[in-house]
C-alpha positions in Angstrom: -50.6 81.5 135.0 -51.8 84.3 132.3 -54.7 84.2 130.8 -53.1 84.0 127.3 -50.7 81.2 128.9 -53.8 79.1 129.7 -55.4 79.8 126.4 -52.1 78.4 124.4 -52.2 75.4 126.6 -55.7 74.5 126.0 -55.5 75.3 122.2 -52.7 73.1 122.4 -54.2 70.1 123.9 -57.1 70.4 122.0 -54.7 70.2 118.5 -52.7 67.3 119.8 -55.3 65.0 122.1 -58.7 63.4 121.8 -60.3 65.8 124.4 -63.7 65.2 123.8 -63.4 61.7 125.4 -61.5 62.8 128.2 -63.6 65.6 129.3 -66.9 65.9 130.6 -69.8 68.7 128.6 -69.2 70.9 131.6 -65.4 70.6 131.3 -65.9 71.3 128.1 -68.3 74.6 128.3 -65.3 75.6 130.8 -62.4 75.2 128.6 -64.2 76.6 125.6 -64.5 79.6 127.8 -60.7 80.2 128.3 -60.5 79.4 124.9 -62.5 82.4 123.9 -60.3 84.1 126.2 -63.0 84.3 128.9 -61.9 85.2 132.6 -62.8 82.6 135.3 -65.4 85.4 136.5 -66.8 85.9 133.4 -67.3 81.6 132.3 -68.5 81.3 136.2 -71.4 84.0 134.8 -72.1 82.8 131.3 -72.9 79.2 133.4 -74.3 80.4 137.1 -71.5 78.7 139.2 -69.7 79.8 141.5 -65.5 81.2 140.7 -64.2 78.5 143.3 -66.6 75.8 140.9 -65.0 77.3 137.8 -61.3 76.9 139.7 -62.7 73.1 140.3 -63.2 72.4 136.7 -59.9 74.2 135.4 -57.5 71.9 137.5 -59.6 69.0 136.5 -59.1 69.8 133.1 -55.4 70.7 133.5 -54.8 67.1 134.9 -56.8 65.2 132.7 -55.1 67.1 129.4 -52.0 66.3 131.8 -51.0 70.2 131.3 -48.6 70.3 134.3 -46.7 73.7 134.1 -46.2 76.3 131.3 -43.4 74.3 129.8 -45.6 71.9 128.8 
């Protein structure tokens, strides 16, 4: 997915859903990140972890917002 496709998704979960309870603070720094329209390089800088750790937290955020696909 595009960077601007995964920014609109989490924008959009954040509107709609009660995110703070779902995700963890690290889960949190990450999707603030793509939010600011960070690359996965960049927000595995800002917090000194690895890109495959920063992968990690993105699909655990994509299921826990239950953002499947970009139709969602």
């Amino acid at each position: 997915m595009s960077p601007s496709i995964n920014r609109a998704l989490i924008e959009q979960s954040f509107k709609s859903k009660k995110y703070e309870d779902l995700l963890t603070a690290r889960e949190l720094q990450i999707a603030n990140g793509i939010i600011e329209g960070l690359s996965y390089k960049m927000i595995a800088q800002k917090y000194t972890i690895s890109l495959d750790t920063v992968r990690i937290y993105i699909k655990r955020i994509y299921r826990k917002l239950q953002i499947n696909s970009k139709e969602n």
